[in-house]
C-alpha positions as CSV (number, residue, x, y, z in Angstrom):
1,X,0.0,0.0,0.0
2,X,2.8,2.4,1.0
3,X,4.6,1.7,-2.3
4,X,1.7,2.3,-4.3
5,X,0.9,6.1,-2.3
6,X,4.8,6.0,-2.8
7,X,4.2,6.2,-6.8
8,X,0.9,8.4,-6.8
9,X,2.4,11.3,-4.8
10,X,5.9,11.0,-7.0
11,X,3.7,11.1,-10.3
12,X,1.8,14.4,-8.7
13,X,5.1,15.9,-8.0
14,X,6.1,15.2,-11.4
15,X,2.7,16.9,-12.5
16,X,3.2,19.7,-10.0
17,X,7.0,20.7,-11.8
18,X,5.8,20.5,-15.0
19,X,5.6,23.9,-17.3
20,X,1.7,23.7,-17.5
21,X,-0.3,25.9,-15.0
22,X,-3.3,23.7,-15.0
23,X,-1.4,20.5,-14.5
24,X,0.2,22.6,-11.3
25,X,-3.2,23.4,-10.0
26,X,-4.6,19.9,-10.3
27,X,-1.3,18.8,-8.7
28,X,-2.3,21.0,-5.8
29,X,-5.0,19.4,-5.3
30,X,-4.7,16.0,-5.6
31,X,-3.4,13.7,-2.5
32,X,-2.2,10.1,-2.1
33,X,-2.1,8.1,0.7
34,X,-2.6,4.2,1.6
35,X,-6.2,4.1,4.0
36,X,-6.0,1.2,6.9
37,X,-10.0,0.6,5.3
38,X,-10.2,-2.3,7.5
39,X,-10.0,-1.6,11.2
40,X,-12.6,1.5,12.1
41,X,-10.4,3.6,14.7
42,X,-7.8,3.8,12.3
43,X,-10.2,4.2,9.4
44,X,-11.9,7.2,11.2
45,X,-8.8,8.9,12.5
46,X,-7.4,8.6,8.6
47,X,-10.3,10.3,7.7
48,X,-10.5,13.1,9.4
49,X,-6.8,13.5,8.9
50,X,-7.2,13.5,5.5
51,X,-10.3,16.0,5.1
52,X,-8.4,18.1,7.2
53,X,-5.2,18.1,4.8
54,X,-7.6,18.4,1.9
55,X,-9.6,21.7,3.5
56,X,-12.7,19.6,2.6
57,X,-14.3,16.2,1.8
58,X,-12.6,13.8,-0.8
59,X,-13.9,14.0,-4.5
60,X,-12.3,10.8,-5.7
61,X,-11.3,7.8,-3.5
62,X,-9.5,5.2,-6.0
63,X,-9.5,1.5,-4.2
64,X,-7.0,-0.9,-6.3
65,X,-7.6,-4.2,-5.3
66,X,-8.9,-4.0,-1.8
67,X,-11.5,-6.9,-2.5
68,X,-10.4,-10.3,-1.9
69,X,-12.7,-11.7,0.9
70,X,-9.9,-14.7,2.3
71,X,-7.0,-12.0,2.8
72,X,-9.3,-8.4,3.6
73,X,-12.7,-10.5,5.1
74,X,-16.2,-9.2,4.1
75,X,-17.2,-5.9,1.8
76,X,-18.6,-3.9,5.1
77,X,-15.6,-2.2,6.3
78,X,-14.7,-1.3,2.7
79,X,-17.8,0.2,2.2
80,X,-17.7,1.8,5.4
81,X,-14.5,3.4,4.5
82,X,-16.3,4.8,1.3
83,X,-19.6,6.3,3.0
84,X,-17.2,8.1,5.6
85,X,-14.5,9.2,3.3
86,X,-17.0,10.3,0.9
87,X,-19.8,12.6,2.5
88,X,-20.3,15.0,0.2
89,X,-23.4,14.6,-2.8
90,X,-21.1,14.6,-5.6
91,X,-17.6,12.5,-3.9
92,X,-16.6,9.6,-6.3
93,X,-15.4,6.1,-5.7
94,X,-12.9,4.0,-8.3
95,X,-12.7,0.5,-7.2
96,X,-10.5,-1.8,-9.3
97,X,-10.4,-5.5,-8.3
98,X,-9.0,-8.4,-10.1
99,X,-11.3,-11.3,-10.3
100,X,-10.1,-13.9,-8.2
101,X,-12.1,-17.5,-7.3
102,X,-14.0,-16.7,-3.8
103,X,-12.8,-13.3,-3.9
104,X,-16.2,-12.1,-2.3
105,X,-16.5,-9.4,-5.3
106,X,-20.2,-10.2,-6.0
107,X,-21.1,-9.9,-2.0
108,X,-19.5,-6.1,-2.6
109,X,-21.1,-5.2,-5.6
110,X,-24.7,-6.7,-3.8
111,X,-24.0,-4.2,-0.7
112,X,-23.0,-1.4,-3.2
113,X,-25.6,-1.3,-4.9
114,X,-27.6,-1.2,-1.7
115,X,-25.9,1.8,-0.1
116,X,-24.3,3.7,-3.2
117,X,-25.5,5.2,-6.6
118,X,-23.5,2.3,-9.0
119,X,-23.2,3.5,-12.6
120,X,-21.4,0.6,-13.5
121,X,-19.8,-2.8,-12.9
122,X,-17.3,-3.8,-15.5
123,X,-15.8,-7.7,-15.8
124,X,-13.3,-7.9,-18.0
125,X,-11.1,-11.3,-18.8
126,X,-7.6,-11.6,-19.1
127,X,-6.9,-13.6,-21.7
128,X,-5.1,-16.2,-19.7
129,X,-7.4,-16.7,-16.6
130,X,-10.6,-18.4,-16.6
131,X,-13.7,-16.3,-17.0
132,X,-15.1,-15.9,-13.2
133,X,-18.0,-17.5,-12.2
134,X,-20.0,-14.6,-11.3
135,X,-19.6,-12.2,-14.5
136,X,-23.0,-12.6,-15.7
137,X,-24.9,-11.5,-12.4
138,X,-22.4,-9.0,-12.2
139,X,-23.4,-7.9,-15.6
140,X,-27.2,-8.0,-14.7
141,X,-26.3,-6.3,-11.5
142,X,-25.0,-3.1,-13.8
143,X,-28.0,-3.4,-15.8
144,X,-26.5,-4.7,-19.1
């Protein structure tokens, strides 16, 4: 997780020293750091740390593979994170998961869609893993 934050803040600094005045005012605004999404003292203390460094609520929360139910456990805390990290009307929520057997991803996108606006729920195959088992529901979940 650190190495990832790591990579995101060096690719805003790199975005920040660039010649472009718009690419340096999106670099001021922009902010990476790894969330501890699945223990809620933490989770809560992160957030307010991080609405406090951002003078405001989050816009865009990106979650890169944080859904894998035998290593991070059940969807809850994740989408606890999101509801409390994400307060105002308009904040946004990426979340990338490889598809992995058991991974628990339908479970998520089930309480998503529950709790969250969901404008859409993508499966695509890599060419070299088997198709998941769950792909069409998740397919009829997004309305397709």
């Amino acid at each position: 997780r650190a190495e990832v934050a790591s990579l995101c803040a060096r690719s805003i600094a790199e975005l920040a020293a660039s010649g472009e005045a718009a690419a340096r005012e999106l670099a001021a605004r922009v902010f990476a750091a790894p969330l501890e999404w699945s223990h809620a003292p933490q989770r809560a203390q992160q957030a307010r740390a991080l609405e406090e460094q951002l003078g405001g609520e989050v816009d865009v929360l990106l979650a890169c593979d944080c859904i894998f139910a035998p290593v991070y456990g059940e969807a809850a805390p994740l989408l606890a994170a999101l509801e409390e990290l994400l307060r105002g009307p308009e904040g946004v929520a990426l979340v990338v998961s490889e598809r992995r057997h058991g991974d628990g991803l339908r479970d998520f996108v089930a309480a998503a869609l529950r709790t969250f606006r969901v404008w859409r729920v993508v499966v695509a195959h890599h060419p070299h893993h088997a198709a998941p088992e769950h792909s069409a529901e998740a397919a009829a979940a997004a309305g397709k």
